[in-house]
N, C-alpha and C positions, 0 to 999 in steps of 0.2 A: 364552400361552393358545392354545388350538384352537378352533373354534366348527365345531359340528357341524347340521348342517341341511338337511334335504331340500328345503324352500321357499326358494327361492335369492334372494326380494325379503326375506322373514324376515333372511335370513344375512347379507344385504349391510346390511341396517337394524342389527344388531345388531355388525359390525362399522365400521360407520361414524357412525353414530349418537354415539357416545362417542370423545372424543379420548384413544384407550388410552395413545400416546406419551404426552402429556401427563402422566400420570399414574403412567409408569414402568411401563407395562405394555405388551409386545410379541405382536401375533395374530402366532405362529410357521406357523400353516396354518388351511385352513378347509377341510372334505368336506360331501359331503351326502349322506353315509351311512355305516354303521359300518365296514362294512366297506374302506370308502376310509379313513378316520378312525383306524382300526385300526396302518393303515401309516405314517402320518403320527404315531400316539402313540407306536408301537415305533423311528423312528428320533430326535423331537424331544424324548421323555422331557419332557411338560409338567406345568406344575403346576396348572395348573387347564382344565379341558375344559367348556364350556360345550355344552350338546347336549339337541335335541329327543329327547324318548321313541319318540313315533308314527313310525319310520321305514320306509322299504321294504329288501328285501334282510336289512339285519339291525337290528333296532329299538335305541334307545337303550339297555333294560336289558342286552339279551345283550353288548353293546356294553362296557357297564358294569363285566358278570361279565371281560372276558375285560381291562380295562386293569387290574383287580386284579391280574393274574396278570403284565402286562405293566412298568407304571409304578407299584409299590403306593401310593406317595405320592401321587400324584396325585388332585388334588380334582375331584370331579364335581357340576355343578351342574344338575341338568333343569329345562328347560322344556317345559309341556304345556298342551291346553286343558282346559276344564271335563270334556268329555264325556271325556275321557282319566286322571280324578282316579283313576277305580281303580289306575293305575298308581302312585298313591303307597305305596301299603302295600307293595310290592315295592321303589320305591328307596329306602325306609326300611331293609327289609331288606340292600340292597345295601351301606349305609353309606353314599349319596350327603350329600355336604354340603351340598346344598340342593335343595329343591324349590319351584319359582313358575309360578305361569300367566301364560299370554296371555292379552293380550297383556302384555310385561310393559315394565313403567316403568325408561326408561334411568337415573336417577339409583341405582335399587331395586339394578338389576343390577349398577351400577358397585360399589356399597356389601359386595355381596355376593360378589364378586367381590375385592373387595379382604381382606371377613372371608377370604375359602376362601385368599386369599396369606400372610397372617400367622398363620394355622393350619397351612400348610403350610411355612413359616418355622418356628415353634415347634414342630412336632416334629422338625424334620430338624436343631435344636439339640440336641432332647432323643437322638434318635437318635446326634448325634457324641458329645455328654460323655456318651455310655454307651458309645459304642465309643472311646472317649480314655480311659475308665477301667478297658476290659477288661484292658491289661497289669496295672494295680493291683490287681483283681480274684482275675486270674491268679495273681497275684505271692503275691497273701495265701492263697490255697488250698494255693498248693506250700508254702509254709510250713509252714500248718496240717497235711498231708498230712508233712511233712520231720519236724516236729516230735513227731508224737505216732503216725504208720504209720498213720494212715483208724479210730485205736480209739475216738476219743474225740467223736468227730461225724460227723454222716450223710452218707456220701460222696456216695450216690445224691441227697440233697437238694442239698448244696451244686452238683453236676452238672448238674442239670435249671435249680437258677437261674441259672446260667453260658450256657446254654443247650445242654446239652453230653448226648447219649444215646448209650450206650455200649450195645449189645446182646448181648453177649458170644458165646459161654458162658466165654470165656475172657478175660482182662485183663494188659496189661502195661505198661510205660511204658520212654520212650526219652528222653533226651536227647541233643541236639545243640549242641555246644560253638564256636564259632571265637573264634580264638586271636586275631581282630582284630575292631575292633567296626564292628558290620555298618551301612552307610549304609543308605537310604532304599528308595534302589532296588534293593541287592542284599538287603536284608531281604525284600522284595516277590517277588524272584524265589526263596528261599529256599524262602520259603512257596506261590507256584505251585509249584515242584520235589515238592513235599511232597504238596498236594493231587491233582498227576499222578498219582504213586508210588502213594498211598494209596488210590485211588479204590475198589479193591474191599472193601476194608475199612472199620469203623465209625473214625472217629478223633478227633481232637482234637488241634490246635496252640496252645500256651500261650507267649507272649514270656514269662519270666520277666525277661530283661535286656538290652541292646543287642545282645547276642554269645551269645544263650544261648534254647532252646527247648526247650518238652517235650513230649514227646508220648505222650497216651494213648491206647493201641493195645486194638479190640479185636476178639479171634482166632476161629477157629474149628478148622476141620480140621488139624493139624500143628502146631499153632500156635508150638513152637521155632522150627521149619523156619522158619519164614515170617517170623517178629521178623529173625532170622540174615539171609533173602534180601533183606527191605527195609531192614535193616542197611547190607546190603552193596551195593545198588542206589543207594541215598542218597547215602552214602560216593563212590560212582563219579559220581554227576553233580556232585559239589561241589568237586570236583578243585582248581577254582580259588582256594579258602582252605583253610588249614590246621584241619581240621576234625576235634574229638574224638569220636565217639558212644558215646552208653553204654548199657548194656541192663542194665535188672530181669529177676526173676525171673518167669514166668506162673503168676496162679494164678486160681483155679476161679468166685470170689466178690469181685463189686465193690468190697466193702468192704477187700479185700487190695490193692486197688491202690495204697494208701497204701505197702504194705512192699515193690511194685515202684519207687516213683519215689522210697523213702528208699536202695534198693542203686544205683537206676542214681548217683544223686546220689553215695552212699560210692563208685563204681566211678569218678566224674567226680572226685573229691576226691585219689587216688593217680594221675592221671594225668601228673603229675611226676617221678615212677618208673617207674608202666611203658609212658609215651611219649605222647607229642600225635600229631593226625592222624592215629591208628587208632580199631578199634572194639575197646570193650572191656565185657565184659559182668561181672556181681557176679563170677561163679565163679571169672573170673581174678584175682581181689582175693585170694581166700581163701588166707592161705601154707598153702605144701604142706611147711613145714619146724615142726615144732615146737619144735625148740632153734634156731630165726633169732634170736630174743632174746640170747641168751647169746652164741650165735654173733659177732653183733653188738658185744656188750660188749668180749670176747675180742680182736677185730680191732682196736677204737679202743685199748684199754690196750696194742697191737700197734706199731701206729699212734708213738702218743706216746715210744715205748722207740726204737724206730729214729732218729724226728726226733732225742731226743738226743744218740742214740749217733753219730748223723751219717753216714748210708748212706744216700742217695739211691734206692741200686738197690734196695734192700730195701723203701724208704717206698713208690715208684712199685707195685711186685710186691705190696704188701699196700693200696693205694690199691685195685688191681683186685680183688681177694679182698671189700674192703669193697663197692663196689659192687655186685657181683653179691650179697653176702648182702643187701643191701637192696634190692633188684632180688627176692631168694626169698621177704623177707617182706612186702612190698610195703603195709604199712601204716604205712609212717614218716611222718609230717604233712612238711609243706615247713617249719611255721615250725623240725621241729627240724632239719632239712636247714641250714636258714641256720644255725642254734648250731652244729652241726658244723663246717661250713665255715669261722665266722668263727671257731672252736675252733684248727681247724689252718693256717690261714693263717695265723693272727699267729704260732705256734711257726714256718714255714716261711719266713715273712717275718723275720722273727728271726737266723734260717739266714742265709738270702740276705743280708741286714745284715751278718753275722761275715764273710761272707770277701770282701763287696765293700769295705769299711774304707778300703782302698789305690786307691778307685778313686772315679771323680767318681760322685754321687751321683742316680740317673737312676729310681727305684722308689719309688712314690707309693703308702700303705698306702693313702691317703684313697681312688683309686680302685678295689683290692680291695675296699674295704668296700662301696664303690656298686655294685659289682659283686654282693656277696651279696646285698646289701639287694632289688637288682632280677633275680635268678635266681629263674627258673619252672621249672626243671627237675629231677630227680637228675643228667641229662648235663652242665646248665651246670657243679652243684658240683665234678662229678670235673674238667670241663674247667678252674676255677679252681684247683683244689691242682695239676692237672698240670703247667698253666702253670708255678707257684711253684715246683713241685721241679722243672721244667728251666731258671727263670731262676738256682736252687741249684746244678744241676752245672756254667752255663757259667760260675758268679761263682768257685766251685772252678777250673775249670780256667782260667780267664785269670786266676787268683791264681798259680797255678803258673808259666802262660809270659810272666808282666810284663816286658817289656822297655823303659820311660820313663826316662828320663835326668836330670830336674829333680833338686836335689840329695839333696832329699826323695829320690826314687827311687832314688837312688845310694845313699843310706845303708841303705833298702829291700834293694837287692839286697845290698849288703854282710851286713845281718843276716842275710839269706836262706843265704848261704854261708859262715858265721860262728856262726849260732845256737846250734852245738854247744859253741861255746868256751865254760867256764863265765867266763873272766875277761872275756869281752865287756861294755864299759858305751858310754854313749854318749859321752865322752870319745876313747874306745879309734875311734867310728865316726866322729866329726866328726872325729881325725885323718888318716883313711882317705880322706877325701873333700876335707878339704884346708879346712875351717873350722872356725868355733869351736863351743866346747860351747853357750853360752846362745843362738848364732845358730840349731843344729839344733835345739835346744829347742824357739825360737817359731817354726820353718819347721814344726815338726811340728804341733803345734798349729792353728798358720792354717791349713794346705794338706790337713792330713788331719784337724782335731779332735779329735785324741786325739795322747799323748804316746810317748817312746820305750818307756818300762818294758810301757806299756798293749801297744804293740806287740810288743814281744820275749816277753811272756807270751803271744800269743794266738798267734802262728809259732811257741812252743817244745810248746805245747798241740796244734795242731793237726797238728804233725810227729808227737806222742807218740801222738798217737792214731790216725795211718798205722799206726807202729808196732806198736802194742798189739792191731792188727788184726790181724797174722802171729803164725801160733799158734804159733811156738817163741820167741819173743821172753818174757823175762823183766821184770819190773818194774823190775829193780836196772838192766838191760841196757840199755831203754827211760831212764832217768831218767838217765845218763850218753852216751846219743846224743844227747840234748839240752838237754844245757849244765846240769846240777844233780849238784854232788856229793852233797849230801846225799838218801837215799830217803824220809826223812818229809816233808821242805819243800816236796819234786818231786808226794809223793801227798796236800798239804795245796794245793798250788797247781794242781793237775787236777779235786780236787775242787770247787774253789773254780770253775772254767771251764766244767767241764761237768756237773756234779750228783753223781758218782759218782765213788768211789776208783779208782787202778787194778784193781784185784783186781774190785771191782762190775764197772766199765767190759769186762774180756776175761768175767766170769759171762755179762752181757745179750746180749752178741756170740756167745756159745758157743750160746746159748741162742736166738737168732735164726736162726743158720746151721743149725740142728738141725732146724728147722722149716724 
């Protein structure tokens, strides 16, 4: 409290008179005059000022007008004498929270004084649960606005109750995106950053969520121009998070503001495609390709023909092909981004499996999956299949240059250099190696999980389809390089391996290297 008072035995009676401590109540200063009074309410921001009317220099009511402007919460209590009564119809006017004469009764005051703190209590509650509920507020407008584009309800009413006036002549809406969710204090500076920027213009900051803000803009002269420059102004003070912004459309009529803040939102929605921590406005959304659909289509049934056919170099060369077509039509959702992704991971993970077989066993599908399930990008997807098809070419080429010696191994390399023989059985290998048949049986089984026959069919397969790769190589030619006299048993057991006869198998190959 303040006690304001020109008669300085008044002042001192009224602050000493009542034991305020007691009471939970602190005299933070005392003037005797407004204008002293003034300075003391602009730095202690009190809640209640008790003060004479009749003053000199500047009287209680001017007094009065100017703490409105200064402290608006704060409760004003006048005291006057009789002959001064006409001063009450003016602080009735002023909204003073009370008016008493002298001399006045310390119990009267204390009473009165303690009304003016728990009225000043009760609105500065009601005041916070309505700024504690502006995010919900907020939250529920962008919706209504998201959902239906500003047609189906009065934009300008819902505005004004928000507390929100937008003067145009022209309207647009911004979001701003971070990629991490914004603490206390860097939300705070977020929004000074914003209110700097924005100061010559009419505006509007909405939380919609911890990490997400919208903002209605409104324009006048240039008004592209100028979305673009505080775009780009914003963009440069925020450096220090990864931050996305998005721009609507401008248009003429407040009630369109709804179909600015449903594109900035659809331009906020592909920003997994076409990149975080830039600005991107609708226009950039719009594909500039009209066959990217088909296009698209075309590339994965692309896609899936290589994984079989087992060309790496081909998968990786048309992996880039599909990205950049979904990078041209830039409205592919994320959740189908992830069905892609977990589409051809498990074909590439598959891969990787076939030719690591001979080798300990170190590639965890479980964390591929966690890995789609938590990708926010188009970059993370490609970065996940590229991984896969180069942990596929090294599992390829250290198939090739295995040199382990366990006996297992030894019989490995033996079939390696033997494969071709069609009278090779595993008999014919465990003598080779110097033990018995049913000993290499359960070594294979324990050491690698799988047995000899599993083996020699997937090294006579995988040789054949080296093979089958070189375009003067014949089928008949191919199925006696690799250990089969007979040519239907050789094209009933390739088929069985890889999906496709020999004759399909060199078709899809022919037809790959063509393109």
């Amino acid at each position: 409290m303040i006690v304001v008072e020109d008669d300085r035995i008044i002042r001192r009676g009224i602050c000493q008179s009542i034991n305020w401590e007691e009471q939970g109540i602190s005299i933070v200063g005392e003037a005797g005059d407004g204008e002293v009074a003034l300075e003391l309410i602009a730095k202690e921001q009190p809640q209640v000022v008790v003060s004479d009317i009749n003053m000199p220099f500047m009287d209680g009511l001017e007094m009065g007008k100017k703490i409105k402007e200064l402290s608006h919460a704060t409760r004003i209590i006048f005291l006057t004498g009789y002959e001064d009564f006409k001063y009450a119809q003016e602080a009735i006017k002023l909204k003073a929270f009370d008016y008493l004469l002298k001399p006045v009764d310390s119990e009267l005051l204390l009473k009165k004084v303690q009304e003016a703190l728990e009225d000043w209590e009760q609105e500065t509650k009601k005041e916070r649960r309505i700024k504690e509920s502006l995010p919900y507020l907020h939250q529920r407008f962008f919706k209504e606005l998201v959902n239906n584009g500003g047609q189906q309800f009065d934009v300008e009413k819902e505005l004004v109750e928000l507390g929100i006036a937008l003067e145009g002549p022209e309207y647009a809406a911004m979001l701003v995106h971070s990629s991490t969710v914004l603490d206390g204090k860097t939300k705070q500076t977020v929004t000074d950053l914003i209110s700097d920027l924005f100061a010559e213009e009419t505006y509007s900051v909405m939380e919609l969520n911890p990490n997400e803000h919208a903002i209605l803009l409104s324009l006048t002269d240039e008004s592209d121009k100028r979305k673009g420059e505080l775009a780009q102004q914003l963009s440069q003070m925020l450096t220090e998070h990864t931050v996305t912004i998005t721009l609507g459309r401008t248009y003429p009529n407040l009630f369109e503001l709804g179909k600015s803040l449903v594109e900035s939102h659809l331009a906020m929605d592909v920003r997994h495609i076409i990149g975080t921590g830039r600005i991107i406005s609708f226009e950039d959304t719009v594909s500039s390709n009209e066959e990217a659909e088909n296009c698209l289509k075309g590339l994965e049934l692309e896609l899936e023909t290589q994984i079989k056919l087992g060309i790496p170099d081909k998968v990786k060369e048309t992996l880039n092909q599909l990205h950049k077509a979904i990078i041209n039509k830039k409205s592919v959702p994320l959740s189908d981004l992830k069905i892609l992704a977990l589409k051809f991971s498990t074909m590439l993970f598959f891969e990787v499996e076939k030719w690591k077989k001979e080798e300990v066993k170190s590639f965890n599908s479980s964390d591929i999956y966690k890995d789609i399930i938590e990708m926010k990008t188009l970059s993370d997807m490609i970065a996940i299949l590229n991984h896969l098809i180069q942990q596929w070419c090294d599992a390829m080429e250290r198939s090739k240059d295995s040199n382990n010696y366990s006996h297992v191994d030894q019989a490995i390399n033996y079939i390696k250099k033997h494969y071709h023989d069609s009278t090779l059985t595993l008999k014919k290998v465990a003598e080779s190696i110097h033990v018995s048949t049913p000993y290499l049986s359960n070594l294979f089984k324990h050491e690698k999980g799988f047995n000899f026959g599993e083996y020699l069919l997937e090294i006579r397969m995988k040789k054949a389809m080296e093979e089958l790769q070189k375009a003067d190589m014949k089928t008949y030619e191919v199925c006696e390089k690799v250990g089969y006299n007979n040519p239907q048993y050789f094209s009933i057991c390739f088929k069985k391996f890889t999906g496709y006869t020999p004759a399909e198998y060199k078709k899809q190959l022919n037809n790959v290297y063509r393109k």
